[in-house]
C-alpha positions in Angstrom: 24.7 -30.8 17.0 25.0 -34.5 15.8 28.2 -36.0 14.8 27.4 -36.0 10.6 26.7 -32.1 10.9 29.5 -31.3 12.7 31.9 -33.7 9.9 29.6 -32.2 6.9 32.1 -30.7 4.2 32.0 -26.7 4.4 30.7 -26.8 0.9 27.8 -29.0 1.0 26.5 -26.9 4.2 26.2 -23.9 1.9 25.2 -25.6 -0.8 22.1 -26.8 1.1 21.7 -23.1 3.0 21.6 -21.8 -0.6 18.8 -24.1 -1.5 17.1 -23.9 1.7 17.2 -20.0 1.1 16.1 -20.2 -2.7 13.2 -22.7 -1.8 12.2 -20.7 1.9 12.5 -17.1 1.8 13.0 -16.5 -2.2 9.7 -18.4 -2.4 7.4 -16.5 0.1 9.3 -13.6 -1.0 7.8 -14.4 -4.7 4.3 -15.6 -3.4 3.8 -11.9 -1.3 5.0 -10.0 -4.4 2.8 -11.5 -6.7 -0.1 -11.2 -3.6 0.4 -7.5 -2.8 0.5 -6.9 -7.0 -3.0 -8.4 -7.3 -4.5 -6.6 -4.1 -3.2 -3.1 -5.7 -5.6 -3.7 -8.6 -8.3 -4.9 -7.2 -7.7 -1.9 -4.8 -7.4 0.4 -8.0 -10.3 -1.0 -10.1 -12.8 -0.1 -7.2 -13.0 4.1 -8.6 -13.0 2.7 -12.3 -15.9 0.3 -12.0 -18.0 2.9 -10.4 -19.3 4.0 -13.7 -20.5 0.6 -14.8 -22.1 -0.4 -11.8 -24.1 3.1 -11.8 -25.1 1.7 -15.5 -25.7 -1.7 -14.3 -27.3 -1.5 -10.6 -29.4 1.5 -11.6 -28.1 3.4 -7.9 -27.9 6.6 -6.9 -24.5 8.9 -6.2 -24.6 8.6 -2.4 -24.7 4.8 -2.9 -22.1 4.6 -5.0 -20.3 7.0 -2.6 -20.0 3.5 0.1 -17.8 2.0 -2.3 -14.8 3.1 -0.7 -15.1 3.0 2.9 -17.1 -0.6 2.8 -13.7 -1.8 1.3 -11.9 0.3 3.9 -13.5 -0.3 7.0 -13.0 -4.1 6.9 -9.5 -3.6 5.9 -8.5 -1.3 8.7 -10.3 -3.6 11.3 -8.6 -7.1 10.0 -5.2 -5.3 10.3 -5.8 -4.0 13.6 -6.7 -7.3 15.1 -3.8 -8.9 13.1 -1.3 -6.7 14.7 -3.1 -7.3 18.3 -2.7 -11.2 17.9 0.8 -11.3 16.0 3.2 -13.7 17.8 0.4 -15.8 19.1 -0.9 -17.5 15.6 0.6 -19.0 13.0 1.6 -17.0 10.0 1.7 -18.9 7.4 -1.9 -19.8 8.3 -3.0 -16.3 8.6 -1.5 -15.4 5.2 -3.1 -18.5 3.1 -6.9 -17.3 4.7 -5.8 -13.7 3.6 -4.7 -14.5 -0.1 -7.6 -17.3 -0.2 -10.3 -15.2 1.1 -9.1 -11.7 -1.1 -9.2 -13.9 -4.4 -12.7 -15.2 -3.2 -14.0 -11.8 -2.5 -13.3 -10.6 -6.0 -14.7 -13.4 -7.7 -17.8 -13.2 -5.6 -17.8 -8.7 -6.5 -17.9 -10.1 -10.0 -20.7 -12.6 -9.5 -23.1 -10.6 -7.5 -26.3 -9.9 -8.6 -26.8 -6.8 -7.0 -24.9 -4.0 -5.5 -26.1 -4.8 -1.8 -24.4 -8.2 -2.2 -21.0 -6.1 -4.4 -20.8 -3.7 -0.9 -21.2 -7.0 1.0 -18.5 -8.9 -0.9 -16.2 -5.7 -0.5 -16.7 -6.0 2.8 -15.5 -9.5 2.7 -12.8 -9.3 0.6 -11.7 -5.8 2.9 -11.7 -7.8 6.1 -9.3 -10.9 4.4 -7.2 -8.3 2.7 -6.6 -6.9 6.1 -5.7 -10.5 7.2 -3.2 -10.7 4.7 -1.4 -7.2 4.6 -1.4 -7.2 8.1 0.7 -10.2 7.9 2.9 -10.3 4.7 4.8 -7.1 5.6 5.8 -8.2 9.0 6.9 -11.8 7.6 9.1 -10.0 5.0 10.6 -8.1 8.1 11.4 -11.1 9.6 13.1 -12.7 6.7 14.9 -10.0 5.6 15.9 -8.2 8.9 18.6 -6.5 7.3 17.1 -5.3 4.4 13.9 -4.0 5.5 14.2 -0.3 3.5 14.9 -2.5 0.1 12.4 -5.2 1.0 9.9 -2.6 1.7 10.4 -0.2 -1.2 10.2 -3.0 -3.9 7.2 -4.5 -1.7 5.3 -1.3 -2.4 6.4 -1.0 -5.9 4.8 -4.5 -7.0 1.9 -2.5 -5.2 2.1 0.2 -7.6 2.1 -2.5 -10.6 -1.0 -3.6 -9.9 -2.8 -0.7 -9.1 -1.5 1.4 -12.4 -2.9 -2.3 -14.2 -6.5 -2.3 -12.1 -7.8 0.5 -14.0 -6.1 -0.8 -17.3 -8.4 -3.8 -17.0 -11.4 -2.3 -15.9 -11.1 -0.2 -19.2 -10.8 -3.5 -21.1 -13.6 -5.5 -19.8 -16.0 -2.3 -20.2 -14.6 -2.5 -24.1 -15.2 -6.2 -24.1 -18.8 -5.3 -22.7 -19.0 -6.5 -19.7 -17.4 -5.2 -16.1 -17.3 -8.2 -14.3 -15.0 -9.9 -16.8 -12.2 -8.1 -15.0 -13.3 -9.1 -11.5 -13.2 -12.8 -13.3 -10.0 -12.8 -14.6 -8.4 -11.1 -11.5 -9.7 -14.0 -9.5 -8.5 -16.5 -11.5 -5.1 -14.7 -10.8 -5.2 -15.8 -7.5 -5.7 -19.3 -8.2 -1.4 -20.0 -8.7 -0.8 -17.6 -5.9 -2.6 -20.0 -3.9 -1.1 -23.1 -5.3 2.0 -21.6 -4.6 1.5 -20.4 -0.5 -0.3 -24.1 -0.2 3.1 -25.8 -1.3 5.4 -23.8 0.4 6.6 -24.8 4.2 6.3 -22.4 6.5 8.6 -19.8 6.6 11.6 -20.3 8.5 12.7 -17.1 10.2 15.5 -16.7 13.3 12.4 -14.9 15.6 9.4 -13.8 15.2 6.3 -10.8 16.4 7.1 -11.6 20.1 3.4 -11.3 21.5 1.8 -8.2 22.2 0.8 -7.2 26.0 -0.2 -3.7 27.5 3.4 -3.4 28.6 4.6 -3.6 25.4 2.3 -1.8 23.4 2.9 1.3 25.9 6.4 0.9 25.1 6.1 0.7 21.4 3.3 3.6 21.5 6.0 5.9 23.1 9.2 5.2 20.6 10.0 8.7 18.7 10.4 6.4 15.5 7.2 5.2 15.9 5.6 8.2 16.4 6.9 10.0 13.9 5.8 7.7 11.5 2.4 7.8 12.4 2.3 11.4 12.4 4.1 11.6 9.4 2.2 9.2 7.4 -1.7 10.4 8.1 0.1 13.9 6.9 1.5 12.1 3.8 -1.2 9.6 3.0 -3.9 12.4 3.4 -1.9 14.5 0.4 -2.0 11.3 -1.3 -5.2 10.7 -1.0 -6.3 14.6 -2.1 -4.5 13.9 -5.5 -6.1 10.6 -5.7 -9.4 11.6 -4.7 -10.0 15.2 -7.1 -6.6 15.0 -9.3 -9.3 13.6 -12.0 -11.5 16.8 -11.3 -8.8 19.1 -11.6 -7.6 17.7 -14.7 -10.6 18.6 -16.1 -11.2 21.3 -18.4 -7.1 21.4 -18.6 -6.3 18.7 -20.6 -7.9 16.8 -23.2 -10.6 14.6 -22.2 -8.9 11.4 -22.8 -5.5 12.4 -20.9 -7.7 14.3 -18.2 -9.0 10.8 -17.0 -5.4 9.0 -17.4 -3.8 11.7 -15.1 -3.9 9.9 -12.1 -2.5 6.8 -14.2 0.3 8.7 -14.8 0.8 9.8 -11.3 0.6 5.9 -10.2 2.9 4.9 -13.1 5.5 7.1 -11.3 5.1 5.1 -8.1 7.2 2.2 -10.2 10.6 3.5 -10.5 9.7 6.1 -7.6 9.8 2.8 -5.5 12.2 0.9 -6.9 14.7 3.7 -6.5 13.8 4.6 -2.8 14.1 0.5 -1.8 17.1 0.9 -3.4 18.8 3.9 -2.0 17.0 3.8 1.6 20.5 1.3 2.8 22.7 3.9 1.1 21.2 7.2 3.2 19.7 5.8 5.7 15.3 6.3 6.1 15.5 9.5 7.6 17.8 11.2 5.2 16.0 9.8 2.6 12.3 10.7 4.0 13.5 14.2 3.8 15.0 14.5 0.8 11.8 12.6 -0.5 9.8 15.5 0.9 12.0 17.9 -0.6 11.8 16.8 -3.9 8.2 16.9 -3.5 7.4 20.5 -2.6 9.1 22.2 -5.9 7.1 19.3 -8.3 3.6 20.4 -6.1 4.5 24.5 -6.8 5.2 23.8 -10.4 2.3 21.0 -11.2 -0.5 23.3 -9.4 0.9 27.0 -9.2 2.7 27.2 -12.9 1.7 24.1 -14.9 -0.5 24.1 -17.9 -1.7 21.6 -20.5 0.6 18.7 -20.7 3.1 20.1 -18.2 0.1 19.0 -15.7 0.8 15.4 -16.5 4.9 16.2 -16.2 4.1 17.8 -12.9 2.2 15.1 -11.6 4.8 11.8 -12.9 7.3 14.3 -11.0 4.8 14.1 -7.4 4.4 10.5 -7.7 8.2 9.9 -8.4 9.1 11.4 -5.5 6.3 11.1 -2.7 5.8 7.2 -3.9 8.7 6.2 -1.6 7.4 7.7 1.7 4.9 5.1 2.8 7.5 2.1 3.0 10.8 3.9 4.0 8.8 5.5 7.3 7.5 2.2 8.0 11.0 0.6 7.5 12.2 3.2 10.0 9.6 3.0 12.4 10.1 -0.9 12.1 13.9 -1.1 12.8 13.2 0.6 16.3 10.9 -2.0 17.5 11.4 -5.2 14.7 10.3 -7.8 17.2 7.0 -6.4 17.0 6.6 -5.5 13.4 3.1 -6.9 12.8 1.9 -3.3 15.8 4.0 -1.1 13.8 2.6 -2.4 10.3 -1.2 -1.9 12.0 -0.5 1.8 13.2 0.6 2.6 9.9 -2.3 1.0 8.4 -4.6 2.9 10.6 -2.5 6.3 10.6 -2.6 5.9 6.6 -6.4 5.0 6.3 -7.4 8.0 8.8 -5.0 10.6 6.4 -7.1 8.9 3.2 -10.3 10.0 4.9 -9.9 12.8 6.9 -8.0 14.7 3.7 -9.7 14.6 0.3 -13.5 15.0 3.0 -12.2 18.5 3.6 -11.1 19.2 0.3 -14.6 18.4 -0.4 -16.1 21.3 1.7 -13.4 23.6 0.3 -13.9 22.9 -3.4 -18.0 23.6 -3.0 -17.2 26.7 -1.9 -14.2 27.8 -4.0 -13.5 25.2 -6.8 -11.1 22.8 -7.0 -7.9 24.6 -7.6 -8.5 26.6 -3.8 -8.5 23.3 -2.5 -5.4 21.5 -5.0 -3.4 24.8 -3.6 -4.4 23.8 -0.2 -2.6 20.5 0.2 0.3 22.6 0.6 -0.3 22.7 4.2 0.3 18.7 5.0 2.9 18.7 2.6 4.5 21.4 4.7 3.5 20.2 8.2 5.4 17.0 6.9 8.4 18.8 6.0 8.2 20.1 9.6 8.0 16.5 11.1 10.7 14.5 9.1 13.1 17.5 9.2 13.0 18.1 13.2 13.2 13.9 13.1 16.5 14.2 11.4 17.7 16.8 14.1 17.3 14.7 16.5 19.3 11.9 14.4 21.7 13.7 14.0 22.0 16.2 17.2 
């Protein structure tokens, strides 16, 4: 230490911590928030535009039907390699090409000429988005060690903003005429996100993703934390991804046209305050505690919503699921994180993967189920990973608290 630090007044030192703090971590925090807000609605307005590009590419159903995983594949793959690399590159790099490259991507969906080239720029804009989520998470670990629950839960919630907004504009552009208007003014969103990661330092942060060998990664691939978050997740993200997938379907024919189509708004709406309040009370219960009471909370809103609800008390039923299930995603990878946090960027790539394989493997099987029996059979099925995750999170606190 020199000799002016070691004589420098008490009060200018925090004086210039505070502004170090407000200009460093406040900063990224604000630049990743605003990221992750934009990223849920371009995520969101991919099942809303699929009208308007059947009207405007002239393509058959089982085209339209690569939509989702040419977005998801390059997503899952970026992540993946993120995580395997973390420690070893430079983050504040790796998260400029991933906020640079997503806003490109949807700028170039808006601009292409044909819907080869939109899958192509999905594609794109799938693999940079991987880039970045596979390393904004992990940074906000690292600058808020402490706070990872909160940090987490409010991280998803700006999430939930923008994906409840991406169909919202979508809506709006097809009512100004023209679809591409909201891939325009999405990408033009970007632009002070950029301007803002460009002028920031780098992130100052006490340590880091130490890097990643096989020694480690057989370690981290054998905490109980860890694996019950990826067990837990592809169970929770696979009912998620039933009620995103055919909530619209079942809607229909039970609620007005209009409303039957803004259901699964009003399930995503939830996910705001669901959030918000699960950030907020995962320091005050702990992750566990709070992953089952989550669950529990859950089960009663799925029975009433799909068992007992009719007309509006669908959409009452469904706010109710996405109040409480919202909160599950970031308070298990929270919990999984604290058990391993020097390698944060692994644990944020296994939930990725965990989460991507539930969204797949889930609302495909309900699609076998409802040919054969309609879609409240298979609605009424998703009881079974809602109750396998019951299983998981409650035998998890057992062991917490054995």
């Amino acid at each position: 230490m020199s000799e002016s630090s070691a004589t420098r007044p008490p009060e200018r030192q925090v004086s210039e911590e505070t502004t170090t703090d407000r200009s460093g971590r406040r900063w990224w925090t604000v630049a990743i928030f605003a990221y992750i807000t934009l990223e849920g609605a371009g995520l969101q307005m991919r099942g809303a535009v699929i009208p308007a590009l059947r009207r405007s590419f002239e393509v058959p159903e089982w085209q339209l039907g690569l939509v989702a995983p040419a977005g998801t594949v390059g997503y899952v793959l970026a992540v993946v390699v993120v995580g395997a690399v973390a420690g070893r590159l430079d983050t504040r790099r790796l998260l400029l090409v991933g906020i640079v490259g997503t806003g490109a991507g949807i700028l170039v969906m808006g601009v292409a000429p044909s819907f080869a080239l939109f899958l192509a720029a999905l594609l794109g804009r799938g693999l940079f988005t991987g880039v970045g989520r596979g390393t904004d998470r992990p940074l906000l670990s690292h600058l808020y060690p402490t706070q990872r629950g909160r940090i987490f839960g409010f991280y998803d919630m700006m999430w939930a903003v923008g994906a409840t907004a991406g169909p919202l504009l979508v809506a709006a552009a097809v009512a100004a005429g023209n679809w591409r208007l909201a891939y325009y003014a999405l990408g033009l969103a970007f632009v002070p996100v950029v301007a803002l990661a460009l002028w920031l330092p780098t992130p100052e942060i006490e340590s880091g993703d130490d890097p990643l060998d096989w020694a480690e990664l057989r370690r981290i691939t054998r905490q109980p934390a860890v694996l019950t978050m990826a067990v837990a997740l592809f169970l929770s993200t696979g009912f998620e991804g039933g009620l995103f997938t055919w909530v619209t379907t079942y809607a229909q024919g039970r609620l007005p046209g209009s409303l039957a189509t803004a259901s699964l708004s009003v399930m995503l709406a939830a996910y705001i305050p669901g959030r918000f309040a699960s950030g907020w009370l995962s320091e005050r219960l702990g992750y566990v505690r709070l992953a089952v009471g989550l669950v529990g909370l859950t089960v009663p809103a799925f029975v009433y919503t799909f068992f007992l609800a009719e007309g509006y008390g669908l959409l009452v039923g469904l706010f109710a699921i996405g109040l409480a299930l919202s909160g599950m995603y970031p308070t298990l990878l929270a919990y999984a994180t604290e058990a391993v946090p020097e390698h944060s960027a692994p644990v944020n790539a296994t939930a990725a993967v965990t989460s991507a394989a539930g969204i797949a493997v889930v609302p495909a099987m309900m699609g076998f189920v409802i040919s054969d029996t309609g879609v409240a059979g298979a609605m009424r099925l998703l009881a079974l990973p809602l109750a396998m995750l019951a299983l998981v999170l409650s035998f998890a606190l057992y062991r917490r608290v054995r």
